[in-house]
C-alpha positions in Angstrom: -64.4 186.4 -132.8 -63.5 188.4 -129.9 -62.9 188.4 -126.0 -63.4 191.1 -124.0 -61.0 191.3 -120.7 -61.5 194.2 -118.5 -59.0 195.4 -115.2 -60.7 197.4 -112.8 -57.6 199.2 -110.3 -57.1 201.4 -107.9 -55.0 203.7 -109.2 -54.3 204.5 -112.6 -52.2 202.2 -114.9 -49.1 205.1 -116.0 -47.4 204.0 -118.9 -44.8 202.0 -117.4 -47.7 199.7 -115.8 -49.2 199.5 -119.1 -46.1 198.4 -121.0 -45.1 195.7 -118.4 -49.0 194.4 -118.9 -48.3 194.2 -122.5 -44.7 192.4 -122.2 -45.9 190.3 -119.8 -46.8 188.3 -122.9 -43.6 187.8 -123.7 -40.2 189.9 -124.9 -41.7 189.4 -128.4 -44.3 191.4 -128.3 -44.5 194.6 -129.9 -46.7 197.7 -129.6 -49.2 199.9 -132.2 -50.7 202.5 -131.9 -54.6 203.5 -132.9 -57.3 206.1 -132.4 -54.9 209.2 -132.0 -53.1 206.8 -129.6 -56.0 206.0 -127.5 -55.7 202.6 -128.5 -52.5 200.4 -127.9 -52.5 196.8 -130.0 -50.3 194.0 -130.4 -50.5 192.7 -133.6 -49.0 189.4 -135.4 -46.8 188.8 -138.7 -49.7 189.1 -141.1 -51.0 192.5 -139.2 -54.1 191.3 -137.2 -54.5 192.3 -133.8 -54.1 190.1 -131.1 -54.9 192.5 -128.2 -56.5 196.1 -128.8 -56.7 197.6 -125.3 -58.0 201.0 -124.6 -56.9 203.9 -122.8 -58.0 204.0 -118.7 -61.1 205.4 -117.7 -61.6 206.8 -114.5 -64.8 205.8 -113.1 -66.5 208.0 -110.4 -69.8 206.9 -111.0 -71.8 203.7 -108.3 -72.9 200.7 -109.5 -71.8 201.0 -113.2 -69.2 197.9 -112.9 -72.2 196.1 -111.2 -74.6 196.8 -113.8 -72.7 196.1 -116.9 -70.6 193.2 -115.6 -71.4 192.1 -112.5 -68.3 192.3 -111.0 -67.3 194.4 -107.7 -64.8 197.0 -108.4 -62.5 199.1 -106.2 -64.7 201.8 -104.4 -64.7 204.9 -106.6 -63.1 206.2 -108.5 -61.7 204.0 -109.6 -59.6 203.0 -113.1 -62.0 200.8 -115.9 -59.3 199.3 -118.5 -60.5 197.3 -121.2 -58.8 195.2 -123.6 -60.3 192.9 -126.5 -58.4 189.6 -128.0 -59.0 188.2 -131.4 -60.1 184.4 -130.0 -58.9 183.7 -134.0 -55.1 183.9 -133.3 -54.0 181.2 -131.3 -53.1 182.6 -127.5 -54.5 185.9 -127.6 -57.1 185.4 -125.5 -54.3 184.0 -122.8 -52.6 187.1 -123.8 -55.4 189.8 -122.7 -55.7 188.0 -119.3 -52.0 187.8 -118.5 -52.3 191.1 -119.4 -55.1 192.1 -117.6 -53.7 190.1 -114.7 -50.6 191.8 -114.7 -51.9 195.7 -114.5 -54.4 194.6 -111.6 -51.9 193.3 -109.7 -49.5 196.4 -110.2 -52.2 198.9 -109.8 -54.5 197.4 -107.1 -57.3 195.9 -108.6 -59.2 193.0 -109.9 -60.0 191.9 -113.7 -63.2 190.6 -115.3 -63.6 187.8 -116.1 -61.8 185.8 -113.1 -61.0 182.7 -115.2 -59.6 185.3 -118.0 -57.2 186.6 -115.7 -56.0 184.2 -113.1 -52.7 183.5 -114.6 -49.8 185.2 -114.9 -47.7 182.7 -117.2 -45.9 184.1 -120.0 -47.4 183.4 -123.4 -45.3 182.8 -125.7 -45.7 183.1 -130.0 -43.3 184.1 -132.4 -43.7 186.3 -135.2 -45.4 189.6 -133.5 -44.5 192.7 -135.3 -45.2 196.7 -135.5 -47.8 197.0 -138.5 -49.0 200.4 -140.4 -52.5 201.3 -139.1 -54.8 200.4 -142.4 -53.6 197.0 -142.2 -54.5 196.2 -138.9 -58.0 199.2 -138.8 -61.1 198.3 -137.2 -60.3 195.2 -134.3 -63.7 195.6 -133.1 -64.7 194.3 -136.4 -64.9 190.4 -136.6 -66.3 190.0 -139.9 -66.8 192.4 -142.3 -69.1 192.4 -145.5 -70.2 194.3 -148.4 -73.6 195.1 -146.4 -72.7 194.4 -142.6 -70.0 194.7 -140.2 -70.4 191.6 -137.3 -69.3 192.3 -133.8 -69.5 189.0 -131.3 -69.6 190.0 -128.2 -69.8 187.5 -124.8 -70.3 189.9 -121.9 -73.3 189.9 -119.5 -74.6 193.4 -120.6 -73.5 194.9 -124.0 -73.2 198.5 -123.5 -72.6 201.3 -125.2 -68.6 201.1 -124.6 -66.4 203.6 -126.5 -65.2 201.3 -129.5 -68.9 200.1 -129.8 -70.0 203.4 -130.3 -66.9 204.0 -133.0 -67.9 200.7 -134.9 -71.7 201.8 -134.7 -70.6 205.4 -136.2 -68.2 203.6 -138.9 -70.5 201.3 -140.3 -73.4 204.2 -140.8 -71.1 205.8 -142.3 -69.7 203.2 -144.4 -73.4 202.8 -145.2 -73.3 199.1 -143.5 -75.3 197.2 -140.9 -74.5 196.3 -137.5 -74.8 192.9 -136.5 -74.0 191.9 -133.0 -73.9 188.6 -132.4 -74.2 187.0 -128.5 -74.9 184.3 -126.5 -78.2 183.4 -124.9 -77.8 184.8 -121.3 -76.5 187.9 -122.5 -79.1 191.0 -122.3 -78.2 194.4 -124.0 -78.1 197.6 -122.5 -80.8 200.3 -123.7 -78.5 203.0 -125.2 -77.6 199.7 -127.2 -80.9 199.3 -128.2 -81.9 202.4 -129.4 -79.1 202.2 -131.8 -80.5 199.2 -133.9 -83.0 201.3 -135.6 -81.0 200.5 -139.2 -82.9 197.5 -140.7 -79.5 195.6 -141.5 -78.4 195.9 -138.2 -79.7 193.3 -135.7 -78.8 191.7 -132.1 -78.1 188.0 -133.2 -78.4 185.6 -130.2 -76.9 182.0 -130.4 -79.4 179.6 -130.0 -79.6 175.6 -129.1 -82.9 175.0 -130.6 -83.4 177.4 -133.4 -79.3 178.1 -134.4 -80.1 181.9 -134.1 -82.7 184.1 -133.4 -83.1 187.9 -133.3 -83.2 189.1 -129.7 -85.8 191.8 -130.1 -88.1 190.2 -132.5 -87.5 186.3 -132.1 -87.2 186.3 -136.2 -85.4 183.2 -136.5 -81.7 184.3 -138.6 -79.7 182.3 -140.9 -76.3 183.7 -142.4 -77.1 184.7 -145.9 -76.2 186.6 -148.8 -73.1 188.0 -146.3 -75.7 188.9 -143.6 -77.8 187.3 -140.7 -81.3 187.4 -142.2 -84.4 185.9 -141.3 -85.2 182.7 -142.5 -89.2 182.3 -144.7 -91.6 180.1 -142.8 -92.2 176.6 -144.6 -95.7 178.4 -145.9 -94.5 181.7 -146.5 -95.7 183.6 -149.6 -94.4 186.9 -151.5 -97.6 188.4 -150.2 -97.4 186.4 -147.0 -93.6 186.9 -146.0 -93.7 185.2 -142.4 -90.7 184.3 -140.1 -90.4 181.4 -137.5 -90.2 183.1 -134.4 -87.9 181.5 -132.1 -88.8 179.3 -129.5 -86.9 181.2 -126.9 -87.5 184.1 -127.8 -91.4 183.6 -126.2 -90.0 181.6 -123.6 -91.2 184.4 -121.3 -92.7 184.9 -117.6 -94.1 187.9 -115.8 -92.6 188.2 -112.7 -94.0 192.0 -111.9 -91.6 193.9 -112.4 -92.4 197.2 -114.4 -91.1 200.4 -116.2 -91.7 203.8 -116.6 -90.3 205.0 -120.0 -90.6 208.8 -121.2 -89.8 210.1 -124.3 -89.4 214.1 -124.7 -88.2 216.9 -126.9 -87.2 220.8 -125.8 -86.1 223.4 -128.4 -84.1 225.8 -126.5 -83.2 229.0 -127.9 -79.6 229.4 -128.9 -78.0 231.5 -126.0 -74.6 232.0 -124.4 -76.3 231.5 -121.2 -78.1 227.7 -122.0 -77.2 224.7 -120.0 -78.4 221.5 -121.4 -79.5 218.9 -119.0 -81.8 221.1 -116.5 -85.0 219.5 -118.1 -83.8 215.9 -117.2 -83.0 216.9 -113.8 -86.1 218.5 -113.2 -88.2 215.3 -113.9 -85.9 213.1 -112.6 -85.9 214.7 -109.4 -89.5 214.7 -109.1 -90.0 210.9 -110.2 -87.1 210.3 -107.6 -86.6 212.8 -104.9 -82.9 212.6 -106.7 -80.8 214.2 -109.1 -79.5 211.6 -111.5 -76.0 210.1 -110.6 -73.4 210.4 -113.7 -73.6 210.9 -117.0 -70.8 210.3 -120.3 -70.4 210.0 -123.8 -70.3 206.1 -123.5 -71.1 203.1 -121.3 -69.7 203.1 -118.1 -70.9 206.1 -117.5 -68.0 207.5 -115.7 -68.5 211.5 -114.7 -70.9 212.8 -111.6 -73.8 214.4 -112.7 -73.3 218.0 -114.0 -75.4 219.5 -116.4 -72.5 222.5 -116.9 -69.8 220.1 -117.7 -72.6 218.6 -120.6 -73.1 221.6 -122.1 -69.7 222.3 -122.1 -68.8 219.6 -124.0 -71.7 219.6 -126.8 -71.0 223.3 -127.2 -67.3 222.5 -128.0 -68.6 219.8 -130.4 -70.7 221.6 -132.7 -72.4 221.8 -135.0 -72.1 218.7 -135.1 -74.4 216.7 -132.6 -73.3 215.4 -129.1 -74.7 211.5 -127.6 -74.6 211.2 -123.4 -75.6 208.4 -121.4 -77.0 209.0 -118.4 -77.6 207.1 -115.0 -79.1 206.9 -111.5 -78.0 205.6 -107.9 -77.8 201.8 -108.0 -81.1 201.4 -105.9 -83.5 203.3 -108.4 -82.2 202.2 -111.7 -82.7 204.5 -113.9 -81.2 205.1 -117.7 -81.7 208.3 -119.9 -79.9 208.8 -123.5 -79.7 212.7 -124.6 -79.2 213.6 -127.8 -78.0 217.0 -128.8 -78.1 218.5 -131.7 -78.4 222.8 -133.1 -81.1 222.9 -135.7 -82.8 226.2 -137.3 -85.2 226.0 -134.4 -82.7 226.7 -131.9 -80.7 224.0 -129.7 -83.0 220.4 -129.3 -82.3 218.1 -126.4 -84.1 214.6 -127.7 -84.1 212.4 -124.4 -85.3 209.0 -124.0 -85.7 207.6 -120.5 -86.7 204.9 -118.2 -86.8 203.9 -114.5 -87.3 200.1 -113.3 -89.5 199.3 -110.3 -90.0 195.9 -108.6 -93.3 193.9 -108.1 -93.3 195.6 -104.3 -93.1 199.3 -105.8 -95.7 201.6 -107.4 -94.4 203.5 -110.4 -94.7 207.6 -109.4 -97.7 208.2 -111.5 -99.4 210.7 -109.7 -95.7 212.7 -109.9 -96.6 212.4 -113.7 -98.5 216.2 -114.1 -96.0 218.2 -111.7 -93.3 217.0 -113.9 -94.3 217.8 -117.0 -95.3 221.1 -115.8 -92.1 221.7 -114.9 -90.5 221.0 -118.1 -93.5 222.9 -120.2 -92.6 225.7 -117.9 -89.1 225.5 -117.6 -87.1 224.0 -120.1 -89.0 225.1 -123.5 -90.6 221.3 -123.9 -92.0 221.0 -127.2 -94.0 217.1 -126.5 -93.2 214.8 -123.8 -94.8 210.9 -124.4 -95.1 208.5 -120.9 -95.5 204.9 -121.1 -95.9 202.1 -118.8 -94.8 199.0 -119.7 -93.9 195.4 -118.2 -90.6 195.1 -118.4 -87.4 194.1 -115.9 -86.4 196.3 -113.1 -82.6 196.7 -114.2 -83.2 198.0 -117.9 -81.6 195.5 -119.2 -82.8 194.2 -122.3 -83.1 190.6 -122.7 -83.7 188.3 -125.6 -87.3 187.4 -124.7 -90.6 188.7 -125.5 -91.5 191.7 -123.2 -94.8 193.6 -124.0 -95.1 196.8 -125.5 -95.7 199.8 -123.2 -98.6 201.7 -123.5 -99.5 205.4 -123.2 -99.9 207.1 -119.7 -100.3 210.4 -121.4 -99.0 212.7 -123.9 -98.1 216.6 -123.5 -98.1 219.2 -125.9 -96.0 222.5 -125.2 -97.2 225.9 -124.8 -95.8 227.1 -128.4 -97.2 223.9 -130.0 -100.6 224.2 -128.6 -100.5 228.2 -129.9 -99.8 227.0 -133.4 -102.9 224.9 -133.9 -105.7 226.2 -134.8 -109.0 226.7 -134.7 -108.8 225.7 -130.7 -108.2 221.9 -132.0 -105.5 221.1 -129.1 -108.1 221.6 -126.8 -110.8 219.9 -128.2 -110.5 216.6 -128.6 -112.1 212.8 -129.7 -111.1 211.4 -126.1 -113.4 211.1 -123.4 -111.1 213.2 -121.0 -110.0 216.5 -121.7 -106.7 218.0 -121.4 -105.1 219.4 -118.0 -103.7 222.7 -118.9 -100.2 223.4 -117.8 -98.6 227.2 -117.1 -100.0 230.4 -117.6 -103.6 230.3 -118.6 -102.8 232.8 -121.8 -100.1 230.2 -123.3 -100.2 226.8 -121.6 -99.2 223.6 -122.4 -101.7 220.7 -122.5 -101.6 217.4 -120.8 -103.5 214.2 -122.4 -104.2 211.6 -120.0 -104.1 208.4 -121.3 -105.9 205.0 -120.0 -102.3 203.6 -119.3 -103.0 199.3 -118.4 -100.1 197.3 -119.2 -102.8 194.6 -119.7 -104.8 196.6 -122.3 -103.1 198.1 -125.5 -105.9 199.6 -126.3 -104.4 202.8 -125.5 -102.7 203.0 -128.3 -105.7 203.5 -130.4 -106.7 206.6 -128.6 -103.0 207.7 -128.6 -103.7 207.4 -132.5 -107.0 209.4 -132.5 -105.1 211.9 -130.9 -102.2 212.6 -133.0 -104.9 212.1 -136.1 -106.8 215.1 -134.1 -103.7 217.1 -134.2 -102.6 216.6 -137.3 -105.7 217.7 -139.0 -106.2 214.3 -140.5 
């Protein structure tokens, strides 16, 4: 099990600050050295960490301390230093908030959480050594198994920090499940969400009445067989296989809040003169009146928006493919992940977004065609999907029931629409026919879609659709 402690300073912890944080624990302590020395541990006799603590990030993005912790930070930028303790080993929890104690005081800050960090005693245990890196590999690991790797986490928001993206990328590759295991109150973020799409891994919430429960489908989970897995209802059959769902879990109310979620896809041709990030922009400017705010390659979100330093960045990574996070102002919450990767087709930008809006606010449906335009026009869309759905105003994912969306339309791009044939994008089973989009020789079509939150009924003329498209 593992504590996060997190200081958030003024000005940046140099090395000096860093190493009087460390041996503030004590003259005994001695340092390692992980992730190309990104990561500095303290590890005891038998070469487990006690405290893994990352390198500083410098923060120049609003609201991201806010929204993943809920604590209030210097004003920006400012200096995000995290460090995790292995709650197995007797004082290293103590340990990570003398530590964290320590650099905000030298540097000018504060450190999350307040009880974590509010002494400055030294803690003292015997015994701590320098250990070779495989012994002491993967601290952001609690348990590890032939078919999962288990990370407990007690934060407010679980994001998509730095080491959770690593343990996410080690155990796909390792050909494992993620588990994540949490307490009730804690919600996840959505760029967490979107990465427990592997059917081993699973968000695993503590629970009083029901011991533990998945948080996005209420399955009531059991460890077994060196996994959490759900637990057969009492009547269950092999051709019946149900699950308890937990009591929780549909512990839900509607309080009115909504979001508007959009899924899209542009193919770009692969030229010297592309920059990524233009189609975002364009529709999150019109759903907005605002660019977005920062972007990164993990949770905080750290850098202001620039779509030249993003293409930058995925153009030195390839070929391989490039992940970003990316963020609006703190009063429009809004939350896009950006996938890039080069395929035979060209360059693909895969984005998945969302904005959050109150019971007092009307979702910008009517922005809905202009923006769709521009990215059929612009930015080389190949199919764009809206939703509406009832869901929180913050993003934040929590470990209740919340409805499904359900489709506010569906857009086809220009070079999509040319390939069908027989005029069959344009003619279609739904009782409204498409809005055409761009020049009248080679447009794009636009589906409207009923769209009521109340009424998934949507989803079946969705499905006649894409069944009409396919041929079928």
């Amino acid at each position: 099990m593992t504590k996060d402690v997190i200081a958030l300073t003024q000005r940046m912890p140099d090395p000096w600050t860093m190493l009087a944080g460390l041996l503030s624990g004590g003259p005994d302590r001695l340092m390692d050295t992980a992730g190309e020395g990104a990561v500095v541990r303290l590890c005891d006799s038998e070469g487990r960490p006690l405290v893994s603590v990352e390198a500083p990030l410098l923060v120049q993005v609003e609201g991201e301390a806010e929204r993943l912790l809920g604590a209030t930070p210097p004003p920006v930028p400012y200096w995000w230093t995290e460090a995790r303790a292995t709650t197995g080993v007797e004082e290293a929890e103590r340990l990570a908030g003398t530590f964290a104690a320590r650099l905000a005081a030298l540097a000018d800050g504060s450190a999350w959480p307040t009880e974590a960090a509010q002494s400055l005693t030294v803690v003292k245990t015997d015994g701590v050594r320098v250990v070779p890196t495989p012994a002491a590999a993967q601290p952001a690991v609690d348990v590890l198994t032939d078919k999962v790797a288990v990370v407990i986490q007690d934060r407010p928001v679980v994001a998509m920090t730095a080491w959770l993206s690593d343990a996410f990328r080690t155990a796909a590759n390792a050909e494992l499940g993620l588990q994540i295991v949490t307490p009730a109150g804690t919600t996840l973020s959505p760029a967490v969400r979107e990465s427990l799409s592997n059917w081993l891994s699973r968000w695993v919430v503590r629970d009083e009445k029901d011991g533990y429960y998945d948080g996005l489908s209420g399955a009531v989970l059991r460890w077994q067989e060196g996994m959490f897995a759900p637990v057969p209802a009492a009547d269950a059959t092999s051709d019946n296989p149900r699950t308890p769902v937990a009591a929780s879990y549909q512990e839900a109310t509607d309080a009115g809040e909504r979001q508007l979620a959009i899924t899209f896809r542009a193919v770009h041709p692969a030229d010297d003169r592309l920059v990524l990030g233009g189609a975002l922009e364009s529709i999150w400017r019109e759903l907005t009146g605002e660019p977005p705010a920062g972007w990164g390659t993990a949770e905080p979100a750290n850098l202001p928006w620039s779509p030249r330093q993003m293409t930058d960045l995925a153009y030195a990574r390839a070929p391989e493919p490039t992940w970003f996070v990316v963020v609006g102002a703190p009063d429009r919450p809004g939350l896009a992940t950006v996938r890039i990767s080069r395929t035979q087709a060209g360059v693909e930008e895969h984005t998945t977004l969302a904005f959050g809006y109150g019971p007092d606010e009307e979702p910008p449906v009517n922005s809905l065609l202009r923006a769709a335009e521009q990215l059929a026009t612009r930015h080389h869309l190949q199919s764009m999907l809206v939703q509406l759905r009832k869901a929180r105003r913050d993003l934040a994912v929590p470990p209740r029931f919340e409805g499904p969306g359900v489709p506010l339309a569906f857009v086809l791009g220009s070079e999509e629409v040319r390939q069908l044939p027989d005029d069959r994008a344009r003619h279609t089973p739904l009782s409204q026919s498409p809005v055409p989009l761009g020049p009248k020789a080679r447009p794009a079509l636009y589906y409207p879609l009923p769209g009521d939150p109340s009424d998934l009924s949507g989803w079946q003329d969705f499905e006649r659709l894409m069944q009409h498209l396919k041929g079928a």
